[in-house]
C-alpha positions, -999 to +999 in steps of 0.1 A: +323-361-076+343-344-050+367-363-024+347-381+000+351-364+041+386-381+062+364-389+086+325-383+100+327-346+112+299-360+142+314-361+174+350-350+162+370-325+186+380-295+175+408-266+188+441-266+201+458-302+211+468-315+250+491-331+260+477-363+265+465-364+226+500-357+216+514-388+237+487-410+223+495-402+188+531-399+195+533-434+205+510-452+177+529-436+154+566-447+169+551-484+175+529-490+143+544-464+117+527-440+099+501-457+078+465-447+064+457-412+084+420-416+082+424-449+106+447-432+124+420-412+147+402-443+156+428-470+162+451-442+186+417-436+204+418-403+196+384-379+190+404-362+157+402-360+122+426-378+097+442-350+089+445-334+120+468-356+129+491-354+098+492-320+104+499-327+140+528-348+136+544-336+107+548-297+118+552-303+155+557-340+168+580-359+149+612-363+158+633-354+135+616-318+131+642-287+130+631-258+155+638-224+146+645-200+117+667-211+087+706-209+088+724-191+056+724-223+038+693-228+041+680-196+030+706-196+003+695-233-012+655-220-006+666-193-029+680-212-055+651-237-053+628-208-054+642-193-091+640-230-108+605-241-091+588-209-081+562-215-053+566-249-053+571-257-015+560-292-013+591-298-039+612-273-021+612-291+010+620-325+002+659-310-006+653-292+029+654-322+057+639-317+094+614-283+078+582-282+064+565-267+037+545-244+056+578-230+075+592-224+044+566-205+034+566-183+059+599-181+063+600-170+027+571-142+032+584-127+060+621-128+058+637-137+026+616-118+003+625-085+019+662-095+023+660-100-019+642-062-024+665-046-006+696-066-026+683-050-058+667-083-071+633-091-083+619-121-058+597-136-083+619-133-115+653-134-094+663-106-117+682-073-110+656-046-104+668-019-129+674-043-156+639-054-150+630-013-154+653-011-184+632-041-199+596-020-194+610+010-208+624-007-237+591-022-241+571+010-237+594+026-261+586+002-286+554+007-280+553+045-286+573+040-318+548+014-333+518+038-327+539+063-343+552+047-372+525+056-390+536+091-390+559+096-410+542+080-442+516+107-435+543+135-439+555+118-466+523+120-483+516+151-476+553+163-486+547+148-523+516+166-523+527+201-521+562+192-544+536+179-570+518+211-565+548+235-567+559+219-596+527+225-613+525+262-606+561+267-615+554+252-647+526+280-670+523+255-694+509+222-674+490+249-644+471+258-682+469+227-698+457+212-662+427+233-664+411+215-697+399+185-702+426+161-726+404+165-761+390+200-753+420+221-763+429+258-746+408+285-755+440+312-745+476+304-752+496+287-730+522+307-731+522+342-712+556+350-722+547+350-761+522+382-753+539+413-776+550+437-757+526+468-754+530+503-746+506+535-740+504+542-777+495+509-788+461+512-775+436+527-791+416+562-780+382+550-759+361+572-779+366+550-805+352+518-786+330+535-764+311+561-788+275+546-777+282+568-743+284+597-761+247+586-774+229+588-743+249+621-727+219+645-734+192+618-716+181+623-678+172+594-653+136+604-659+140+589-701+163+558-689+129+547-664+146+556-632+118+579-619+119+562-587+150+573-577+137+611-580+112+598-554+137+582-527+156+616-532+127+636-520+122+612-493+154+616-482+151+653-483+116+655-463+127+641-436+156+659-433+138+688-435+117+676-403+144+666-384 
């Protein structure tokens, strides 16, 4: 359930107040005090609501209300009211006699808020303004260096990769033995530095390898079953006869 209405908004009077509404309410309250401000409306005859006249007398009718802007003390005790309770102005008042939370307020919008900017100070954090900066970098440095830390164990990897295989291919022996399975052993030797060494003589003559050639010197295509190719030959021929 919500708060229940000051008062019953039928018949209540609305806008700026007169003079004559301001005596009436200034003298109730100076006679009887200030009591319950929902009876207030009814037993200082007066067509208002409750809280109305609160407002009424406690920003512009009672006596001991201050008129004008804030001297230096004030602004300077606002400001140190400000860093320990923040927006607070209800409890920043009460240490400021004679002003009211809604003057402070303003006064705070419009006057010293700007006055701290152009100090160098942060109105909200009541903080230097380039240490502030210094903070975000710091932050967005650390940042950057946590989405890159993951970097250098890639290169890392990737460096042991190619040491592992330069080492292999520096060693004959393991780039050999790499290339068979452990219980199947090498079918060449390991070794290519063992290999005697061999000069033009050492080899023998290709007739002696390669007689069968000499076998099949006195056949045409036409006894090897290439007749075809006698064909494409013409082909060729014809039409470059026509051309």
């Amino acid at each position: 359930m919500g708060r229940q209405p000051c008062c019953d908004k039928l018949g209540v009077k609305k806008g700026p107040w007169t003079v004559e509404e301001d005596k009436k309410l200034i003298n109730f309250i100076l006679t009887n005090g200030q009591c319950c401000w929902r009876a207030v409306p009814k037993l200082a005859g007066l067509r208002r609501c409750g809280k109305s006249c609160r407002l009424r007398w406690t920003n512009y009718l009672r006596p001991d209300l201050k008129r004008g802007l804030l001297s230096e003390a004030e602004e300077q005790l606002v400001i140190d009211l400000h860093s320990r309770l923040g927006n607070r102005w209800s409890k920043i008042v009460a240490r400021l006699p004679g002003r009211t939370d809604n003057e402070i307020k303003n006064h705070w919008n419009t006057h010293i808020k700007k006055k701290l900017i152009k100090m160098g100070i942060d109105p909200t954090t009541h903080e230097p303004l380039e240490k502030e900066a210094k903070a975000e970098e710091s932050i967005s440095h650390a940042d950057h260096s946590a989405d890159n830390s993951s970097t250098p164990a890639e290169n890392c990897s990737a460096s042991d990769g190619f040491d592992l295989l330069n080492k292999i291919c520096s060693d004959e022996s393991n780039l050999l033995s790499s290339l068979w399975l452990d219980d199947e052993p090498p079918l060449v030797d390991c070794s290519w530095n063992n290999l005697p060494a061999c000069n033009a003589t050492s080899f023998p003559a290709w007739e002696e390898n390669c007689s069968w050639l000499l076998d099949f010197q006195d056949f045409g295509i036409n006894d090897l079953g290439f007749d075809c190719l006698n064909d494409i030959e013409s082909n060729k021929r014809g039409d470059k006869t026509i051309a």
